[in-house]
N, C-alpha and C positions, 0 to 999 in steps of 0.2 A: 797431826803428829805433835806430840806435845814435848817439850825440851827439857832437858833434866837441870833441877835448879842444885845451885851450888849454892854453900854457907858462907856470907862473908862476916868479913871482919874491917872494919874500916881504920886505918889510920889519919886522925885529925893535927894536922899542925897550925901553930897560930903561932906571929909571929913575936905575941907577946910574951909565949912560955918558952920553958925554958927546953921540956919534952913535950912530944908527943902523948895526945890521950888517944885511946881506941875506946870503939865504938861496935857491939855485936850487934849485928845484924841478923844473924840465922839465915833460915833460906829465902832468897831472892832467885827472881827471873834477872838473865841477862841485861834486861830491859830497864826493870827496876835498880838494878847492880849502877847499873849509868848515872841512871838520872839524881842517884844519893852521891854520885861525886863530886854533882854542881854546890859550892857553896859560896857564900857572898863574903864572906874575908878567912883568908887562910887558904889551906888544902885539904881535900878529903882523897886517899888513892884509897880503893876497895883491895880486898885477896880475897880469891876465893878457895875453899876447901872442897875435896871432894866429896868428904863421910862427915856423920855428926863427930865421930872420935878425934881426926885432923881438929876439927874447928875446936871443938873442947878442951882437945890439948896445949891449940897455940894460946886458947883464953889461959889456961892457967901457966903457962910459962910467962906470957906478958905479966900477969901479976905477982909472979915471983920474981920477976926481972927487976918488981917497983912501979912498973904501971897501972894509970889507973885503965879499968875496960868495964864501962855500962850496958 
C-alpha cells in the first residue's frame, strides 16, 4: 500500500539572520519529510500541504510577505 506524499515547504532559521528563508521541497514521502529536518546549525521545521494549489499558494504569499523561498 503505498502512502500519499505531501508538498512541503521547509522553514530555515539561523541564528545569524535576521528572517527566516524557506525552502520548496515539492513532494516528499513522510520519511523523507523527517530526515530534511536534520540540519547541522540552525533549524529546519517542514509543512506539509495537501494539493500542489496549497503549496503554490503558500510559495507565493511567502514571497509577497518579502521572503526569500528556493
Amino acid at each position: 500500500m503505498a502512502t500519499a506524499k505531501l508538498y512541503y515547504i521547509g522553514e530555515r532559521g539561523n541564528p545569524q539572520l535576521k528572517k527566516p528563508y524557506y525552502k520548496a521541497y515539492g513532494q516528499l514521502s513522510q520519511r523523507d519529510a523527517k530526515r530534511r529536518e536534520k540540519c547541522a546549525y540552525g533549524t529546519m521545521d517542514l509543512t506539509g500541504y495537501n494539493t500542489e494549489a496549497e503549496y503554490n499558494a503558500q510559495i507565493e504569499k511567502l514571497r509577497t510577505d518579502g521572503f526569500s523561498v528556493n
